[in-house]
MIGUGU-34538 format. One record per atom (N, C-alpha, C): residue in one letter; y, z, x. Coordinates in steps of 0.001 Angstrom, whole numbers, plus 500000, padded with zeros to 6 digits. Each point is the difference from the previous one (the first is absolute). Layout:
<martors>
AYZX/...
</martors>
This chain:
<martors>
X498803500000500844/X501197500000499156/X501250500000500881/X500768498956499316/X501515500038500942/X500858500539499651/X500745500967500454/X501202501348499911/X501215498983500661/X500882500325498842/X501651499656500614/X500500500766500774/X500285499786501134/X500464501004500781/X502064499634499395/X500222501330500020/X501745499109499804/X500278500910501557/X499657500853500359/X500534500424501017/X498941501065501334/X500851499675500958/X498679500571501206/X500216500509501307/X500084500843500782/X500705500535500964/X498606500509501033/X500495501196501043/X498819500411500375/X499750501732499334/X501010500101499161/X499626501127499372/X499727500081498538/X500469498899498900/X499580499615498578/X499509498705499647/X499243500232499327/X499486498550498829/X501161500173498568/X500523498889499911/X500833500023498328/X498442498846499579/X499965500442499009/X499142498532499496/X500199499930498599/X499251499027498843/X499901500034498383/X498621500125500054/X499965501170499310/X498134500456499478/X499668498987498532/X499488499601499839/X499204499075499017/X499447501159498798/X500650499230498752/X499214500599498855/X498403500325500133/X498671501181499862/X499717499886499984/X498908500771501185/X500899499648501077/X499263500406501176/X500536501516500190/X498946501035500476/X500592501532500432/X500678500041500958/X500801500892500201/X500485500909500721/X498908500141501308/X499284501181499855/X498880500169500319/X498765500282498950/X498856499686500991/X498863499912499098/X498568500814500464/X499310500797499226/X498515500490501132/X499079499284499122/X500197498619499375/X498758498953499192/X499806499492501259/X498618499846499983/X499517498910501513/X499856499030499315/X500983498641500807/X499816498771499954/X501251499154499390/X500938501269499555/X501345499451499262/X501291500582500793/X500314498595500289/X501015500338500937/X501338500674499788/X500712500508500387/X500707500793499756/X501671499766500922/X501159500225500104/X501097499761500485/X500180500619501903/X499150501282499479/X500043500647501227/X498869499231501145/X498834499548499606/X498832499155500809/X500736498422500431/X501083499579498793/X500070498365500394/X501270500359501122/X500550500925499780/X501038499962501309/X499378500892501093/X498952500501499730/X499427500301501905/X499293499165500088/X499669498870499259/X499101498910500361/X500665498680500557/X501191500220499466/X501030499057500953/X500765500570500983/X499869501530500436/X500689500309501338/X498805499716501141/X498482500104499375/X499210499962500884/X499722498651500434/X500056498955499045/X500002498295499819/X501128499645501673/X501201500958500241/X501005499902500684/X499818500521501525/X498850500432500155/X499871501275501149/X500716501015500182/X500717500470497970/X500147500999500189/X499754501174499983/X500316501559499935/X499402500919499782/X500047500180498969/X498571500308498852/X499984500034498044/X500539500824499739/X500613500526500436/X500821501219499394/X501038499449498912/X499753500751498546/X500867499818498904/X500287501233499289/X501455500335499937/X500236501317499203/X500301499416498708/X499496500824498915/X500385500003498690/X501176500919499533/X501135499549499523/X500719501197500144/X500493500162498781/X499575499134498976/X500541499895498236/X498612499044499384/X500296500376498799/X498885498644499539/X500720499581498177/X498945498749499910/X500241499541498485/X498351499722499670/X500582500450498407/X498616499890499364/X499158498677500242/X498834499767500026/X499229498730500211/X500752499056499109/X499865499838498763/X500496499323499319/X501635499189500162/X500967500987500800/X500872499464500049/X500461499585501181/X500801498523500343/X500505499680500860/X501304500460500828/X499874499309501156/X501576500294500610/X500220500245501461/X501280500393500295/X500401500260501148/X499561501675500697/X498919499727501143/X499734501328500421/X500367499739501746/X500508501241500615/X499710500029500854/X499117500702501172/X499206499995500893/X499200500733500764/X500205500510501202/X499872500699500719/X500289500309501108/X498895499815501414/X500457499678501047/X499032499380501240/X500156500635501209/X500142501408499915/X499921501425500651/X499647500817498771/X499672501258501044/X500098501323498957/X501239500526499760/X500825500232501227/X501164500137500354/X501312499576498737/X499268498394499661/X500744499469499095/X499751500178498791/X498628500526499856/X499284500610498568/X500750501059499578/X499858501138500748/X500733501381500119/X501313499449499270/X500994499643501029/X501657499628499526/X499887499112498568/X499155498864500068/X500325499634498443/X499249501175498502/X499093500432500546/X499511501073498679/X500797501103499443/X501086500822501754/X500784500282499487/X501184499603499312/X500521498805500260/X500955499552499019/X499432499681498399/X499158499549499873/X499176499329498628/X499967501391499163/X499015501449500880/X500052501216499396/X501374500762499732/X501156499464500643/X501140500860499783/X501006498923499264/X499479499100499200/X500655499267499167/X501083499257500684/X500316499475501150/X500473499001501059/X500369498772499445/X498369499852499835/X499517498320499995/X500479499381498518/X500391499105500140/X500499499594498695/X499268499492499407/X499491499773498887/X498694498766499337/X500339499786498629/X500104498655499791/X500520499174498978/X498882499485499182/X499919499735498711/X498589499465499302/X500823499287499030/X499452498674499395/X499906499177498982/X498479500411499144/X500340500094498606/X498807500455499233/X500445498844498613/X499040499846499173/X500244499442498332/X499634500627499267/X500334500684498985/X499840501227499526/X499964499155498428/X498726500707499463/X499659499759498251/X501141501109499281/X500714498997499957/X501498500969498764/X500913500205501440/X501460499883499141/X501518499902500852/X500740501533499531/X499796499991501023/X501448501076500020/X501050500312499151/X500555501074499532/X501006500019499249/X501312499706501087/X499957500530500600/X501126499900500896/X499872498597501364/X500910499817499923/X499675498691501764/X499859500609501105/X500562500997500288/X499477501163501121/X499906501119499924/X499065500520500727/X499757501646499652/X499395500256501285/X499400501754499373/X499599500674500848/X499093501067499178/X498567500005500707/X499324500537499388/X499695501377501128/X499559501016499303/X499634501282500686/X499103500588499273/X498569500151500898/X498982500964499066/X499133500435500991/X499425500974499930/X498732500727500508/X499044499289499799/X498932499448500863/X498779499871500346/X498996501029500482/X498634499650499277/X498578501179500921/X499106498821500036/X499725499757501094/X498659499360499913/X498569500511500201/X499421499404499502/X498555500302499752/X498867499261501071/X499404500306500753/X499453499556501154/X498404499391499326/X499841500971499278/X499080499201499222/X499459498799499166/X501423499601499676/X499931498807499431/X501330498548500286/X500340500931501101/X500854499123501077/X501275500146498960/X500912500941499406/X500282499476498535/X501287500751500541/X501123500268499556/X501556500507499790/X500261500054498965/X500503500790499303/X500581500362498400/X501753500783501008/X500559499981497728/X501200500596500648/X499829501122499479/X500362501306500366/X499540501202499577/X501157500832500346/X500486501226499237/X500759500644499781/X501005500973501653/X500982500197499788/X500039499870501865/X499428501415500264/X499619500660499369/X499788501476500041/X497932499931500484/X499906499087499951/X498232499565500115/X499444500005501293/X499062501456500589/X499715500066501088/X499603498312500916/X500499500067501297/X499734498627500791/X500740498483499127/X500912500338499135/X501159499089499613/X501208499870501218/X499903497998499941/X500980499805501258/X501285499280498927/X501244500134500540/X500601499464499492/X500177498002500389/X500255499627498790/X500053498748500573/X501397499084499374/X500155499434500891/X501578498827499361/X499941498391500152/X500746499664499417/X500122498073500186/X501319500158499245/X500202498494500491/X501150499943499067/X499956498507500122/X500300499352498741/X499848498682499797/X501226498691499375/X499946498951500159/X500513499238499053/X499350498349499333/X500555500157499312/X499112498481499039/X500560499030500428/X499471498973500659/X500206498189500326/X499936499325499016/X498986500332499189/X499909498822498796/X499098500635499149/X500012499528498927/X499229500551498578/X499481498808499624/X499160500116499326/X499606498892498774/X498729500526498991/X499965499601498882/X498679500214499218/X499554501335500361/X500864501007499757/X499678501202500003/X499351500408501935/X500039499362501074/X500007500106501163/X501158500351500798/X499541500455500960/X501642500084500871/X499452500311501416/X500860499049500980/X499995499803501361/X500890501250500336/X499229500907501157/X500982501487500058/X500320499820501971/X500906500418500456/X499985500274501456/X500293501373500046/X498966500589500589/X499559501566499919/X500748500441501923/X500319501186500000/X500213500746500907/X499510501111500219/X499297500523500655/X499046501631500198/X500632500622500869/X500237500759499316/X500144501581500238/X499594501180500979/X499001499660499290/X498202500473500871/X499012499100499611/X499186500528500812/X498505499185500076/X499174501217499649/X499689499781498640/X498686500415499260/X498683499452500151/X499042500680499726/X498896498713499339/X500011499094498904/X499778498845500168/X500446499468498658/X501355500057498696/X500855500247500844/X501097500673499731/X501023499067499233/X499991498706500676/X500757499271498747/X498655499490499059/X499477499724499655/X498902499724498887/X500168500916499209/X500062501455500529/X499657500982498980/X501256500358499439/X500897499996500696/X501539500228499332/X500436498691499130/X499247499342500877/X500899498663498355/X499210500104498641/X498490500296500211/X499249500151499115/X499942501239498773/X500957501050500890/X500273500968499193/X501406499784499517/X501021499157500274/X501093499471499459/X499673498890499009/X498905499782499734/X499567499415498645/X500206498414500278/X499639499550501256/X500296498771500681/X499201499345501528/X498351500249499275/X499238499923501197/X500161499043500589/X499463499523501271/X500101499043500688/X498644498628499559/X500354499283499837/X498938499110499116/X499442499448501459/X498347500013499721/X498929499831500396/X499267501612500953/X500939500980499500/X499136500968500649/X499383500719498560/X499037499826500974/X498409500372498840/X499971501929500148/X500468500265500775/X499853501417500295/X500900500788498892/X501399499791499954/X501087500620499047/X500290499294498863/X499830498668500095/X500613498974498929/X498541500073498914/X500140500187498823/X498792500549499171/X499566498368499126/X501023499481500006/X499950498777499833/X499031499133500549/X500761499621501119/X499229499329501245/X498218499999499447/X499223501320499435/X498333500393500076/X499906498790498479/X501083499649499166/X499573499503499118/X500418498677499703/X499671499184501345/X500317498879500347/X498950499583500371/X499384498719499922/X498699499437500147/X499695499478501813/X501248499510500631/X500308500006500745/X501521500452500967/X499971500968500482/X501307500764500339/X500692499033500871/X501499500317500643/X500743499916500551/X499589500252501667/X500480499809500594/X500373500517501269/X500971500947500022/X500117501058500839/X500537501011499833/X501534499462500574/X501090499873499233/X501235499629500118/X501241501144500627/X499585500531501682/X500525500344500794/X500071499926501672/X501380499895500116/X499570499192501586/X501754501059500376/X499094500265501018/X500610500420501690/X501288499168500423/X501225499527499742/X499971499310500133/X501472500012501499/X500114501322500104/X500820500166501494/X499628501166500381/X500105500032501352/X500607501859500469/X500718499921500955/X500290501070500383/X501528500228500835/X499074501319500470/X500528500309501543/X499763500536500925/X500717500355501366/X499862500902500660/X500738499662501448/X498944500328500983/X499985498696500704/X498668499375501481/X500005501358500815/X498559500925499712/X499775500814500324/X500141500566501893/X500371498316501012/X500480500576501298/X501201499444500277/X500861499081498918/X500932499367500685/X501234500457499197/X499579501057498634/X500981500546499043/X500591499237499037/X499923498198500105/X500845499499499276/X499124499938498656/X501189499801498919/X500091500024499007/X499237498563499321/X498854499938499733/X499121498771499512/X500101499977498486/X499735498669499500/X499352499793498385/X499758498691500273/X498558500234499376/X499704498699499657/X499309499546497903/X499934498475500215/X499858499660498730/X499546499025499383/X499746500081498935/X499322498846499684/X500115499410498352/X500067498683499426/X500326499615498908/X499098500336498654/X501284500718499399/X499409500300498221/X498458498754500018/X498755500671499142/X498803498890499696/X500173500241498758/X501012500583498949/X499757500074498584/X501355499396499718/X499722499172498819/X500464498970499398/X499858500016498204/X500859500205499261/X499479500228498387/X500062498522499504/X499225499359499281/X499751498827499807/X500369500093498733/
</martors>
């Protein structure tokens, strides 16, 4: 499988992860984001070393970046964990917004058991707080093109907040209740679609990006 690289140094990978493919994976035989880029540092004579320092759900696409030290692992996890890193999402959401921009705020718990996030009351032992804040590109036929901004990084965190704003993201089968009563579903209609950062040895101020794939017909 061929990975876009958009960007490459001797301390990060920027690349676009493909709908579909993990993050990481412990299935033998299915490749995964973290194996195809030590499989092309090693293709290089280089050393496989790949830090993971954020991730996106399988299902959804986008702009990730990796790190090619530990050194550089360390410095980008702490920015990503101390809310630094900037990360931008395009989603299509079943039902529009009352408002053209907002801002949503709710408590999340997730459930390890069933890989799952609900929003739950903020007073709810192991409740994280979570934020976005959004605006609408385009509507149609009860749809709407949103450009999302995070806050934080939850699990599943915009799915479950739009889904509890009464405006799931169409083709996710997980929150969208819809989606299960469709003969054939959607693709899950969210993508990665920038982040912003600062180059964990040289300090400067990075973003990279990549073009809206949703379109209301």
């Amino acid at each position: 499988m061929e990975i876009r690289i958009l960007f490459e140094d001797e301390q990060i990978i920027v690349c676009e992860k493909p709908a579909g493919v993990a993050v990481q994976t412990k299935r033998l035989g299915q490749a995964d984001m973290e194996s195809l880029l030590k499989n092309r540092r090693a293709g290089k004579g280089e050393p496989p070393y790949i830090g993971v320092v954020h991730r996106l759900d399988q299902p959804v696409c986008g702009v990730m970046v990796f790190a090619k030290t530990k050194e550089s692992a360390a410095a980008l996890s702490r920015q990503i964990a101390s809310g630094l890193a900037d990360k931008f999402y395009y989603a299509v959401t079943d039902g529009v917004p009352e408002a053209g921009k907002g801002q949503f705020t709710d408590y999340l718990l997730r459930d390890g058991r069933t890989n799952t996030s609900a929003v739950v009351e903020s007073s709810t032992p192991g409740a994280k707080r979570a934020e976005l804040s959004y605006e609408v590109l385009e509507q149609k036929n009860g749809r709407a093109v949103l450009r999302i901004q995070l806050g934080t990084g939850r699990h599943h965190q915009i799915r479950v907040q739009l889904a509890h704003a009464g405006m799931p993201i169409v083709g996710d089968r997980k929150y969208n209740f819809k989606e299960n009563m469709k003969p054939s579903g959607e693709p899950l209609c969210l993508c990665s679609y920038k982040i912003g950062f600062r180059h964990p040895k040289t300090r400067r101020n990075l973003a990279f990006e990549i073009d809206n794939p949703f379109h209301l017909s």
